[in-house]
C-alpha positions in Angstrom: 3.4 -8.6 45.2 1.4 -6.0 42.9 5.0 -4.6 42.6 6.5 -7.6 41.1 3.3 -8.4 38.9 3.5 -4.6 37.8 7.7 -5.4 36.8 6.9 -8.7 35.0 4.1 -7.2 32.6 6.4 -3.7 31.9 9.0 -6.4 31.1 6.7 -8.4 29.1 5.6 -5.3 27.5 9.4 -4.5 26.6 10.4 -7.8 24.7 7.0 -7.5 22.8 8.2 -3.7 21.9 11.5 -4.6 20.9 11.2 -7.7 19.0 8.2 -5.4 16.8 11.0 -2.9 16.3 13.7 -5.7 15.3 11.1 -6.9 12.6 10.0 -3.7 11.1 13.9 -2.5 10.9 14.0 -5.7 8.8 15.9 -4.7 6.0 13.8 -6.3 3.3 10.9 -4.6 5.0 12.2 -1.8 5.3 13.3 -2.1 1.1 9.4 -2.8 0.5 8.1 0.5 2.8 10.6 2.9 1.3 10.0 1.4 -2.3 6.2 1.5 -2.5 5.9 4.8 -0.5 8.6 6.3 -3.7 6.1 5.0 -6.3 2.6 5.8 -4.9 2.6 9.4 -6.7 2.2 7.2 -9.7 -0.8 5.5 -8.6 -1.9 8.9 -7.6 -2.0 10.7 -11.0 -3.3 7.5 -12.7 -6.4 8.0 -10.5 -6.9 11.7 -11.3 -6.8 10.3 -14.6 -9.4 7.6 -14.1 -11.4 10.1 -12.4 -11.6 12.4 -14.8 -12.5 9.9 -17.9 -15.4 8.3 -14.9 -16.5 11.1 -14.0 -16.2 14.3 -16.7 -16.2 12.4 -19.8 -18.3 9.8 -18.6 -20.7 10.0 -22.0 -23.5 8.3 -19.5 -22.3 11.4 -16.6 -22.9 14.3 -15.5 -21.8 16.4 -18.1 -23.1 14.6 -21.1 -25.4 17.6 -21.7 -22.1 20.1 -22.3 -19.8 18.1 -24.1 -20.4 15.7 -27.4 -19.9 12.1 -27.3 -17.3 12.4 -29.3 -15.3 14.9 -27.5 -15.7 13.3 -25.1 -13.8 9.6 -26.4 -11.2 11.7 -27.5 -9.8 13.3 -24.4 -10.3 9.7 -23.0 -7.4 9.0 -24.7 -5.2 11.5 -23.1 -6.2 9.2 -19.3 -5.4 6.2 -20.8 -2.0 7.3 -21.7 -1.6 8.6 -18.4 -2.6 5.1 -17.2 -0.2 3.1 -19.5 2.7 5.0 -18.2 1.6 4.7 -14.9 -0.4 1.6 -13.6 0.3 -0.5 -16.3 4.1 -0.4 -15.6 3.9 -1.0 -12.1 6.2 -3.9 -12.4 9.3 -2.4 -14.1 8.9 0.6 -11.9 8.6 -1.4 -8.6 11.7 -3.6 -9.6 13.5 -0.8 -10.0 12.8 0.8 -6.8 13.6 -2.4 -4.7 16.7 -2.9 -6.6 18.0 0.8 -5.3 16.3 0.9 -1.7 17.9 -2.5 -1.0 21.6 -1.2 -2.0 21.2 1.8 -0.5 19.7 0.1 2.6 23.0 -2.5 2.2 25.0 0.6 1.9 26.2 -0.5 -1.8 28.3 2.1 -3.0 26.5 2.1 -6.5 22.8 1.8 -6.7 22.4 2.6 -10.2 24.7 -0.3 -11.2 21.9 -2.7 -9.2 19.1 -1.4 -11.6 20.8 -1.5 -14.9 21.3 -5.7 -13.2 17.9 -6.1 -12.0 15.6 -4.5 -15.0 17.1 -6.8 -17.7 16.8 -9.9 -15.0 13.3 -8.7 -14.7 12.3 -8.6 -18.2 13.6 -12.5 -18.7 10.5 -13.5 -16.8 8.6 -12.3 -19.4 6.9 -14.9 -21.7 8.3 -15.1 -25.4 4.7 -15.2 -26.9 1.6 -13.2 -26.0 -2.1 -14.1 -27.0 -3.9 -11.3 -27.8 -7.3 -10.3 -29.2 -6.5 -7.4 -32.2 -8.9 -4.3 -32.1 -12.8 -5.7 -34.2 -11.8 -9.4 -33.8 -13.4 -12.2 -32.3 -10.7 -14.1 -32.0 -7.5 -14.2 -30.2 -4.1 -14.3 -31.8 -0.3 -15.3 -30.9 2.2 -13.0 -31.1 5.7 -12.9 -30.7 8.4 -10.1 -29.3 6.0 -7.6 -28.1 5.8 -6.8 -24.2 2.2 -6.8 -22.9 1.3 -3.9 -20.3 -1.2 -6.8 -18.4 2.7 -8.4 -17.6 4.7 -5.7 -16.6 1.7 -3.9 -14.6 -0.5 -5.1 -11.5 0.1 -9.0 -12.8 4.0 -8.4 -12.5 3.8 -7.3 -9.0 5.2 -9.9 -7.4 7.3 -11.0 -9.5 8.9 -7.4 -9.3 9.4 -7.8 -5.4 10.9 -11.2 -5.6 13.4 -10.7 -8.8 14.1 -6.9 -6.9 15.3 -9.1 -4.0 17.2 -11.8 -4.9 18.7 -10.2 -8.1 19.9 -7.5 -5.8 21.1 -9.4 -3.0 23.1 -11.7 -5.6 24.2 -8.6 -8.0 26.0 -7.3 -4.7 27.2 -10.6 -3.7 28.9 -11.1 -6.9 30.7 -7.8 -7.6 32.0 -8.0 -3.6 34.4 -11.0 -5.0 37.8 -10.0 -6.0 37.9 -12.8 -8.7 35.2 -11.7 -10.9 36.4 -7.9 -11.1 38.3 -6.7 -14.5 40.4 -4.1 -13.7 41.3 -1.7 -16.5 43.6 0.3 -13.8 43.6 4.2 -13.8 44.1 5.2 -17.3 40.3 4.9 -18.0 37.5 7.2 -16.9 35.9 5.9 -13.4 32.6 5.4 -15.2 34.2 2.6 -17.9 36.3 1.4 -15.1 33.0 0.4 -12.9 31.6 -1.0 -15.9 34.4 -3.5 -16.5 34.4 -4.3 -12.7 30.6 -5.3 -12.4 30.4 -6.7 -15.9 30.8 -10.4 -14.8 28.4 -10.1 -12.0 25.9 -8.3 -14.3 26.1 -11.1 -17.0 25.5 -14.0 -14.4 22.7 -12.4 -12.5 20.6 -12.3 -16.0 21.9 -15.5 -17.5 20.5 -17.7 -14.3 17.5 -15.3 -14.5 17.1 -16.0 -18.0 18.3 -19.9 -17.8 15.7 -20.2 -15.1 13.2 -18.7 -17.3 13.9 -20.5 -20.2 13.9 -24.2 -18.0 9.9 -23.0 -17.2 9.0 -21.8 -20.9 10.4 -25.5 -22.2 7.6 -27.2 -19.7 5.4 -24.6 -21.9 4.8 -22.4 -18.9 6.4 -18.8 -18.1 7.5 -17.7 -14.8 4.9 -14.3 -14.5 1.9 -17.0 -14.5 3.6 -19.6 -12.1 4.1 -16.8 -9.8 0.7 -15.3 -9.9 -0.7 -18.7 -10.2 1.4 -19.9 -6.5 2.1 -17.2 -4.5 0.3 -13.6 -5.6 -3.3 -15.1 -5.7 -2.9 -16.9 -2.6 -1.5 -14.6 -0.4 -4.5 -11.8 -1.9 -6.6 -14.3 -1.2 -6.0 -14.7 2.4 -4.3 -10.9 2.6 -7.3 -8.8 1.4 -10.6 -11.5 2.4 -12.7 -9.4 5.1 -10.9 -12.0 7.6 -7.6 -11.3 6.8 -7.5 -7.8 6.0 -9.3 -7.4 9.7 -6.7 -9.3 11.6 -3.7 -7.3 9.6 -5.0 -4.1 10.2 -6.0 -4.9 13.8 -2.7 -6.4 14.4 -1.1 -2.9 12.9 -3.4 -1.4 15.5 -2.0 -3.2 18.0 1.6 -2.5 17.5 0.9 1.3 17.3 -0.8 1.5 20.6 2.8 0.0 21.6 4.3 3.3 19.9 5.5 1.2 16.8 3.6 2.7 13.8 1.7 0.1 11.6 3.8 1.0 8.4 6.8 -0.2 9.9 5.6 -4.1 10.6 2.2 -5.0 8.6 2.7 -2.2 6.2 5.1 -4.3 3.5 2.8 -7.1 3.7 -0.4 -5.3 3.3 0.4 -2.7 0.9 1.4 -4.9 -2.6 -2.0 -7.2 -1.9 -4.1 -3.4 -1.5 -2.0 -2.4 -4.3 -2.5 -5.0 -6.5 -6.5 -5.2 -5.7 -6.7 -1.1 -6.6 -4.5 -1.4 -10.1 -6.9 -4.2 -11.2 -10.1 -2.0 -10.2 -8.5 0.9 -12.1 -7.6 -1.3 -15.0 -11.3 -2.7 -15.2 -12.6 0.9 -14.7 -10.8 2.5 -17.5 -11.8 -0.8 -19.8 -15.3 0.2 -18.9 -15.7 -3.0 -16.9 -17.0 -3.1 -13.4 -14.3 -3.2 -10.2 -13.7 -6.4 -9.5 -12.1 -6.2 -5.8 -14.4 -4.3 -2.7 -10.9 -4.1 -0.5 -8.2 -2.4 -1.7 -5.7 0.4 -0.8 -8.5 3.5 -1.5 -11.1 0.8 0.6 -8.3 0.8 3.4 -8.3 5.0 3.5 -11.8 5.3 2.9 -13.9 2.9 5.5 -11.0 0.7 6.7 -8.3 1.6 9.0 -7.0 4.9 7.8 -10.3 7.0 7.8 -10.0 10.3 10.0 -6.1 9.1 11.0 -4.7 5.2 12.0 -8.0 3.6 13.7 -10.3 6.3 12.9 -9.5 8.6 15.5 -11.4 11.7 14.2 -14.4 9.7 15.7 -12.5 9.6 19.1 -11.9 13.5 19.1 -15.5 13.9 18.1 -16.8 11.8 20.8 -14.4 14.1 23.3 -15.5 17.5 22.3 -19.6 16.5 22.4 -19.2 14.1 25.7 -16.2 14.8 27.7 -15.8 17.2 30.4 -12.4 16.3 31.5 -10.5 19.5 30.1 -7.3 17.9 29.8 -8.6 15.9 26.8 -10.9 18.7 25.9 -8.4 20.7 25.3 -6.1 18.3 23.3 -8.9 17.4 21.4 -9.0 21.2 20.2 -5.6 21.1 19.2 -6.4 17.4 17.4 -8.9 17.8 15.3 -7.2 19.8 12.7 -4.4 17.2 11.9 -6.6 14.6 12.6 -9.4 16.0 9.6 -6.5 15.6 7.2 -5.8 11.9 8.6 -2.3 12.8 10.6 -3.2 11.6 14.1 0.3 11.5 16.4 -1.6 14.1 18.8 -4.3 12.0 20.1 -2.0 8.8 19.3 0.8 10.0 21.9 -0.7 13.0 23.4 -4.0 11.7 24.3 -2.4 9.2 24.7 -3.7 6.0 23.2 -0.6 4.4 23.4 0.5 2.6 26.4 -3.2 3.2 27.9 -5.2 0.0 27.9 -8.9 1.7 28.1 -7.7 3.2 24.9 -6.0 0.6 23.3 -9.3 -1.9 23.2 -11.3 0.6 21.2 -8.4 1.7 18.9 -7.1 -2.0 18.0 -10.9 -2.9 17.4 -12.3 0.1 15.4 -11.0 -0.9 12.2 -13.8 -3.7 12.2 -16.4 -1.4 12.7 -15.5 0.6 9.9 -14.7 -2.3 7.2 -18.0 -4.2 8.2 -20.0 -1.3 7.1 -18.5 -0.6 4.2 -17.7 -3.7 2.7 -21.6 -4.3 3.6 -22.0 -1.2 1.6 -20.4 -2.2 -1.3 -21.5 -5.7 -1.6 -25.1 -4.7 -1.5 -24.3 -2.5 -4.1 -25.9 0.6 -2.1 -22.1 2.4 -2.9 -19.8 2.0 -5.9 -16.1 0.2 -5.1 -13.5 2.2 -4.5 -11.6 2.9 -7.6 -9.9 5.5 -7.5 -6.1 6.3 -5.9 -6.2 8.8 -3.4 -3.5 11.1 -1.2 -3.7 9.8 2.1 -4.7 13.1 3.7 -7.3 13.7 1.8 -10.0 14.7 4.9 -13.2 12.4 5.3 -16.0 12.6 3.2 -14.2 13.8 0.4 -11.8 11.0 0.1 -15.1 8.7 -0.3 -16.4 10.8 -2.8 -13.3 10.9 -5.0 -12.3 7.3 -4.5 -15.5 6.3 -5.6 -15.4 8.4 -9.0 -17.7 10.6 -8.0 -20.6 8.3 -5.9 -22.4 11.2 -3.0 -23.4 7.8 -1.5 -19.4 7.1 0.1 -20.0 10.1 2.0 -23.0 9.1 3.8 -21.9 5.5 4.4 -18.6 7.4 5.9 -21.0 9.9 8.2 -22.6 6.2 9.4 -19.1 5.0 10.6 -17.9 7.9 12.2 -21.3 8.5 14.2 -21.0 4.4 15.3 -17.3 4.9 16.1 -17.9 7.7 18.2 -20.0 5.6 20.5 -17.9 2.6 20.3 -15.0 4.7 21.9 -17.4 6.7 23.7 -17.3 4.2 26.7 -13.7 3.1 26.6 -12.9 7.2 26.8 -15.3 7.8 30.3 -12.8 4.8 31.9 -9.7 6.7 30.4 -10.9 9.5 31.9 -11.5 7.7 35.1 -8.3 6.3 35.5 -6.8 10.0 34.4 -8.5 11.5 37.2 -7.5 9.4 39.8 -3.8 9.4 38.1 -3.6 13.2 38.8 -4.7 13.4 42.2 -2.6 10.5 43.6 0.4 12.6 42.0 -1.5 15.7 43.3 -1.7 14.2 46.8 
């Protein structure tokens, strides 16, 4: 009878396992991982940037009593280009990157051809006219042919992912058909020759993109603002609330402790609401405003999910080497706590393991509360600045607060408070794992 319950759950267990796998090998997934993961070196040297106007020439900072004023508004400039060219094109550069990922992941035999489609169907979103406030002016103004960064950056997000998708999909679609192919035969160089074959698919894929645009600007609307008005804010709105950033990251959890890593599945959903949440912080920072957002994507590396490896398992090697005597895991937890200070957790993940191990998987799917409750308490109470600043994932604890938030020694202590509560939280979860090891090993010793 144990036998057959033992069968039905490993069976249970298998189609859970296998329909995670079908959904993160989802190809528009899968387009969304490999497409944010291309541009976060962007977001990564548009926060040195904003760390370096916050924090060195900061006329209010630290080094106010070595450098003028003056000097110091200058250089400021140099960040704010970096910025511009960065974050504040996040939208053309994101559209771009789906449009390739999704033809190479469709195995189209000319990815470039799909950008020069989906930029230009892009760009129709844009509205015609701008209002702006001019530089000393109280007032704003309208303007007309100019492209605004606040439209093509953290705003055009979304719009990015969706026109990425279905101009791509339809682009490939189109130059697939026979009928709307011009061949010029073999007398012309190959280049020319492609040309004239996706030409007609090209022109229809940014005529309905632009006919479609045009049908919302005559109702004196314009797509970017119906899109961030219906489905951006909402989904950040539910996406990165303390409620449903918890259950997406504990649901991520979950999945890894099935050996299906959380990028895979919860990842592409989580990762443009994060995203969107940090550019505006950065935005705000470098206007000299305050941070608008407490979660974002340096908030998920920093107190979330990510902090000491995927569901903060520095705290669980910690709790090993002080409390454990089991060698087994004493001696794994040597080996860990290297990779593990720089965030890469796979040893204790499948070595440990956590996966597949039930007293392990309760702590590891629930630590991520423990973590974001503190430091979302942190930051609301205003005892630690928001995070605004876009950090490598590995950077190691303590100094990825520090950085992220420009420069504020009070991350690292609220960091030191999570990682001391987390190693009790997993500190009785492990004496049961080491239980059940135990008595594992000397059935198979017996």
């Amino acid at each position: 009878m144990n036998e057959d319950k033992k069968q039905k759950r490993e069976a249970l267990m298998g189609k859970f396992v296998l329909t995670a796998q079908k959904i993160g090998d989802q190809i528009y997934l899968r387009t969304l991982r490999d497409s944010f993961a291309t541009i976060m070196p962007l977001f990564i040297l548009a926060g040195i940037a904003i760390l370096i106007n916050s924090v060195v020439l900061d006329s209010t900072g630290w080094f106010k009593s070595f450098i003028s004023a003056e000097t110091m508004a200058t250089w400021q400039n140099w960040g704010n280009i970096i910025t511009n060219s960065t974050l504040n094109i996040t939208g053309i550069i994101l559209v771009i990157a789906i449009g390739y990922f999704l033809a190479k992941n469709r195995e189209y035999d000319n990815p470039i051809g799909v950008v020069i489609a989906v930029v230009p169907a892009f760009l129709t979103l844009l509205p015609m006219i701008i209002e702006t406030t001019p530089i000393d002016a109280e007032q704003a103004v309208r303007i007309n042919g100019v492209i605004s960064y606040g439209n093509i950056g953290s705003k055009g997000v979304f719009a990015a992912i969706i026109t990425g998708l279905l101009a791509t999909e339809l682009y490939i679609r189109l130059t697939r058909s026979k009928r709307l192919k011009i061949n010029l035969g073999d007398s012309v160089p190959p280049a020319v020759g492609k040309s004239f074959n996706t030409m007609i698919p090209l022109v229809i894929v940014v005529s309905l993109f632009g006919f479609a645009s045009f049908l919302i600007q005559l109702t004196g609307n314009d797509f970017m603002a119906i899109i961030e008005r219906f489905i951006q804010e909402p989904l950040r709105g539910v996406g990165t609330s303390l409620f449903g950033y918890l259950l997406l990251v504990c649901l991520g959890n979950l999945l890894f402790s099935f050996g299906i890593h959380q990028s895979v599945v919860t990842g592409p959903i989580l990762d443009p609401l994060l995203m969107v949440n940090m550019n505006e912080n950065m935005d705000a920072v470098a206007a000299g405003q305050h941070a608008p957002h407490i979660i974002n994507s340096a908030f998920h590396q920093v107190y979330g999910a990510l902090m000491g490896g995927t569901g903060s398992t520095i705290a669980l090697v910690i709790a090993i080497l002080l409390f454990s005597r089991y060698r087994a895991y004493r001696d794994l937890s040597k080996l860990a706590l290297g990779p593990n200070i720089f965030n890469i957790n796979e040893p204790v993940i499948f070595g440990l393991p956590i996966v597949f191990n039930l007293p392990m998987i309760i702590p590891f799917v629930l630590s991520p509360i423990v973590g974001t409750v503190i430091g979302y308490l942190a930051t609301s109470m205003g005892l630690v600045n928001p995070c605004v600043v876009t950090i490598p994932w590995t950077t190691p604890p303590f100094l990825s607060g520090f950085l992220a938030t420009a420069g504020d020694w009070r991350a690292i202590i609220v960091q030191a408070i999570i990682i001391v509560a987390l190693v009790f939280f997993y500190l009785p979860f492990l004496k049961i794992s080491e239980r059940v090891a135990r008595a594992s090993a000397e059935s198979l010793a017996g």
